[in-house]
C-alpha positions in Angstrom: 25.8 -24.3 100.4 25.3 -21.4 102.9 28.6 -21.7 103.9 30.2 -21.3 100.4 27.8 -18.3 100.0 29.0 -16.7 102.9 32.7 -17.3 102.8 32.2 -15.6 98.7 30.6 -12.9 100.3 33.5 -12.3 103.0 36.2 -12.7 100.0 34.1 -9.6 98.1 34.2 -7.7 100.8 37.9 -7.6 101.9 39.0 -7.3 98.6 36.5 -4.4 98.0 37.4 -3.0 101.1 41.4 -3.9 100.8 41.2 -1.4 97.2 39.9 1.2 98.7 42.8 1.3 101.7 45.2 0.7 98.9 44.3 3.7 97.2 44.2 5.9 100.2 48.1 4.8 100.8 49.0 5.5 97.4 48.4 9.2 97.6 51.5 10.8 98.7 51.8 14.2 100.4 53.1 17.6 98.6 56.6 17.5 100.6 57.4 13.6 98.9 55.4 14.7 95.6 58.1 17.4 94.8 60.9 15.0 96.4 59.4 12.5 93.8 59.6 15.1 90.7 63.3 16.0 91.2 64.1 12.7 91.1 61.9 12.0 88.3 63.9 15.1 86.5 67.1 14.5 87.4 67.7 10.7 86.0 65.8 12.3 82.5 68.3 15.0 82.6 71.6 11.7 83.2 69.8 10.1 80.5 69.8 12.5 78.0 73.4 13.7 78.7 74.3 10.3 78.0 72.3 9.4 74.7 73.8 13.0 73.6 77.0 11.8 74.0 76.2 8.4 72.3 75.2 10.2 69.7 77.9 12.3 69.3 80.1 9.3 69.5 78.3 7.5 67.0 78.1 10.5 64.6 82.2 11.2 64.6 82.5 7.1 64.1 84.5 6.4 61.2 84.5 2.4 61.0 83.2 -0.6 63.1 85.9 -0.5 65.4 84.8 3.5 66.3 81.3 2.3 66.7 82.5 -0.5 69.0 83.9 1.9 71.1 80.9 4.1 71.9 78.8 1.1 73.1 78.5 0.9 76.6 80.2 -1.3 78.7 79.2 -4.9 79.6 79.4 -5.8 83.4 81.6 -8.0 83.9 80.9 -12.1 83.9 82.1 -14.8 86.2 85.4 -14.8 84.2 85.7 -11.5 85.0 84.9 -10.3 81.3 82.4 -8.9 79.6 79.2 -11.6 79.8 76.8 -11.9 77.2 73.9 -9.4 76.7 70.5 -10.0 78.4 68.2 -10.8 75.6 70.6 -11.5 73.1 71.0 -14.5 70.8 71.2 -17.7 72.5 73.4 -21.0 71.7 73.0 -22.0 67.9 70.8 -24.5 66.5 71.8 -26.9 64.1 70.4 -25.7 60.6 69.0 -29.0 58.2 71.2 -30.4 55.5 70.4 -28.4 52.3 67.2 -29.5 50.6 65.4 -30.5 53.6 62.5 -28.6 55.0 63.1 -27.6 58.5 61.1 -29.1 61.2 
C-alpha cells in the first residue's frame, strides 16, 4: 500500500512539474513573435485574395456549368483524376422497398 502511495505521489509530481517546463518553452522570444505575425498575416492576406476572387467568380456565374468552373481543383487520385472529396457522401445504401419502415 505504501508503495502505490508513493509511486501516485511521484506521477503528481512530474506531471506538475512537466506543466510548468512546458509552459516556460512555449513562450517564444520578440525576434520569432514578429516572424510568427508576418506569417500569420500573410496566408490571411492569400486567403482573402482567393475567396475574393471566388466570389467574383461566382457572382459573374451565369449557369451550373460557370459555377463548376470557379470551384477549386481536386488533387488528383490514383487514376490520375480528380478523387473524391474528403468528407463527402460515401457509397449509397440500399433504400427499403416502398411501404416499409426503414431499419
Amino acid at each position: 500500500m505504501k508503495k502505490i502511495l508513493v509511486m501516485m505521489v511521484a506521477v503528481l509530481l512530474a506531471v506538475s512539474f512537466s506543466h510548468v517546463s512546458y509552459a516556460q518553452k512555449a513562450e517564444a522570444p520578440a525576434e520569432k513573435f514578429d516572424d510568427i505575425k508576418a506569417g500569420l498575416l500573410k496566408r490571411l492576406d492569400d486567403r482573402i485574395k482567393r475567396l475574393s476572387e471566388e466570389r467574383a467568380c461566382i457572382a459573374a456565374a451565369k449557369n451550373v456549368e460557370d459555377l463548376k468552373k470557379c470551384r477549386p481543383a481536386r488533387p488528383a487520385g490514383p487514376g490520375g483524376e480528380g478523387g473524391p472529396m474528403p468528407g463527402g457522401p460515401g457509397p449509397k445504401r440500399p433504400q427499403p422497398p416502398a411501404g416499409q419502415p426503414p431499419r
